[in-house]
C-alpha positions as CSV (number, residue, x, y, z in Angstrom):
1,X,91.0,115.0,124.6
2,X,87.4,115.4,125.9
3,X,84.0,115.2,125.5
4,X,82.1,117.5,123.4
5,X,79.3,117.6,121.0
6,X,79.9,118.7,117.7
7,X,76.7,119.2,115.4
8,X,78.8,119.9,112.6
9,X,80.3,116.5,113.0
10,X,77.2,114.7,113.4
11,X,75.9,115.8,110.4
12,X,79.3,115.5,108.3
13,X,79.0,111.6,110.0
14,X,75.6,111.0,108.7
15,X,76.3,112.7,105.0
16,X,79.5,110.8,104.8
17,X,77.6,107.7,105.6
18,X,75.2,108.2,102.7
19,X,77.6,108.3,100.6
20,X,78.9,105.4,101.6
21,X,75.7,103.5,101.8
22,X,74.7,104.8,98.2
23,X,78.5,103.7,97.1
24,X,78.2,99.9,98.2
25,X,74.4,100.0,97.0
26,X,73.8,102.1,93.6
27,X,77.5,102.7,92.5
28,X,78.7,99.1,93.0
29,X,78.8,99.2,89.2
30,X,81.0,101.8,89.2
31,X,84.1,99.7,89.6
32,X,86.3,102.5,90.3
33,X,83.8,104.4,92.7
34,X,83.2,101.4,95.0
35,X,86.9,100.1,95.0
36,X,88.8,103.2,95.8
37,X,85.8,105.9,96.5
38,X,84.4,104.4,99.6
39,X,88.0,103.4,101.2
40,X,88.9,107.1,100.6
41,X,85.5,108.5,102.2
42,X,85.5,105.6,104.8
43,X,88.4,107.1,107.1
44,X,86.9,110.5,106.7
45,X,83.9,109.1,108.1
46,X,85.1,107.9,111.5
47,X,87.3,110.8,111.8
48,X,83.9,113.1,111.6
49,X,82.3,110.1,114.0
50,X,84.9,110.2,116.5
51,X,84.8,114.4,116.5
52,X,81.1,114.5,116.8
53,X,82.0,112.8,121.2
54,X,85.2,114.1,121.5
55,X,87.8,117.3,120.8
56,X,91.0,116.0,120.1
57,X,94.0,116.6,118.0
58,X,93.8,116.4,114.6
59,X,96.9,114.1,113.9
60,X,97.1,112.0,116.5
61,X,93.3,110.8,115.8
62,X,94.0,110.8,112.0
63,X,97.3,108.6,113.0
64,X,95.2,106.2,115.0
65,X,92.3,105.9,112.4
66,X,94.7,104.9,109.9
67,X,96.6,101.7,112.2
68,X,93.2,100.8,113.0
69,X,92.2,100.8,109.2
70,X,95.3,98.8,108.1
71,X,94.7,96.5,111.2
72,X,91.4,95.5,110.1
73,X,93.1,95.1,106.4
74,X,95.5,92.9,107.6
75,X,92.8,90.9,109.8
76,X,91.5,90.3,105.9
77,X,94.5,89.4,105.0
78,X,94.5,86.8,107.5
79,X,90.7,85.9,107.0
80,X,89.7,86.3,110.5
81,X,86.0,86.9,110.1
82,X,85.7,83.5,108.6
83,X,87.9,82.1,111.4
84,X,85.3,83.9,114.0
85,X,82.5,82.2,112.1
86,X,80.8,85.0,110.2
87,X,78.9,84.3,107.8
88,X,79.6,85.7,104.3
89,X,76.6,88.9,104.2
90,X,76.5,89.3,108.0
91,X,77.1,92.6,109.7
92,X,80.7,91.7,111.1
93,X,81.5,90.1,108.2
94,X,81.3,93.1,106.0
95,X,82.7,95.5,108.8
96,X,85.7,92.7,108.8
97,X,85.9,91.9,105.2
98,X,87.9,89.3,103.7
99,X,89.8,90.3,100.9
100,X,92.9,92.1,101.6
101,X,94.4,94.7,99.5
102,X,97.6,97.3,99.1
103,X,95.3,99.4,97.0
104,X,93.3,99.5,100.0
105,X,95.9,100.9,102.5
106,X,96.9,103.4,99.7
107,X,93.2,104.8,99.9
108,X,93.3,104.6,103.6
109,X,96.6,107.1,103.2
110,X,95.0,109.2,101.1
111,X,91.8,110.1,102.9
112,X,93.9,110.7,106.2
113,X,96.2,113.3,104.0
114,X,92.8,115.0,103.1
115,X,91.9,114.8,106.4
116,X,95.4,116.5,107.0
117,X,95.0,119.0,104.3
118,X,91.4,119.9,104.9
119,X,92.8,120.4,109.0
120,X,95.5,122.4,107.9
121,X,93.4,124.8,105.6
122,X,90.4,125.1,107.8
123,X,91.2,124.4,111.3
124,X,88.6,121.8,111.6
């Protein structure tokens, strides 16, 4: 692993996080979109963030960004941004989130496996 700028990256980072935005913004009536869409996309996205700074292996970053994403599910299980004081709306509070789900660790899983796949077929 070391540093080094990837423009392709950056600008797969800042699409992804479009979508994202335009998911928990415009398509938060599509129940479907927002519940499993953006957890799908959302592990995509720091695995084009983290490969926009730094060349590393595909599966052990994939690997990490997925304990990291069920970590911070089972932090909601637990509640802990209201136990650090956020405030329901505040930054940290949605980057914690407080509402733990299975489903959610399912579409964690799925968007490393296209990570995976995506790897596998184009050498990203």
């Amino acid at each position: 692993m070391h540093f080094q700028f990837s423009l392709k990256y950056l600008l797969l980072t800042i699409l992804l996080l479009i979508v994202e935005v335009l998911i928990g913004s415009v398509g938060k009536d599509i129940y479907w979109l927002r519940a499993f869409g953006g957890d799908v996309l959302v592990v995509i996205l720091l695995y084009t963030f983290v490969r926009t700074f730094l060349k590393v292996r595909c599966m052990p970053l994939v690997l990490g960004i997925f304990v990291f994403a069920v970590l911070i599910e089972f932090a909601q299980y637990f509640k802990l941004a209201t136990h650090l004081g956020y405030k329901s709306g505040s930054v940290m509070y949605i980057v914690l989130g407080n509402s733990f789900s299975w489903g959610d660790i399912a579409c964690y899983a799925v968007g490393c496996t296209v990570i995976l796949l995506l790897n596998a077929t184009n050498k990203t």
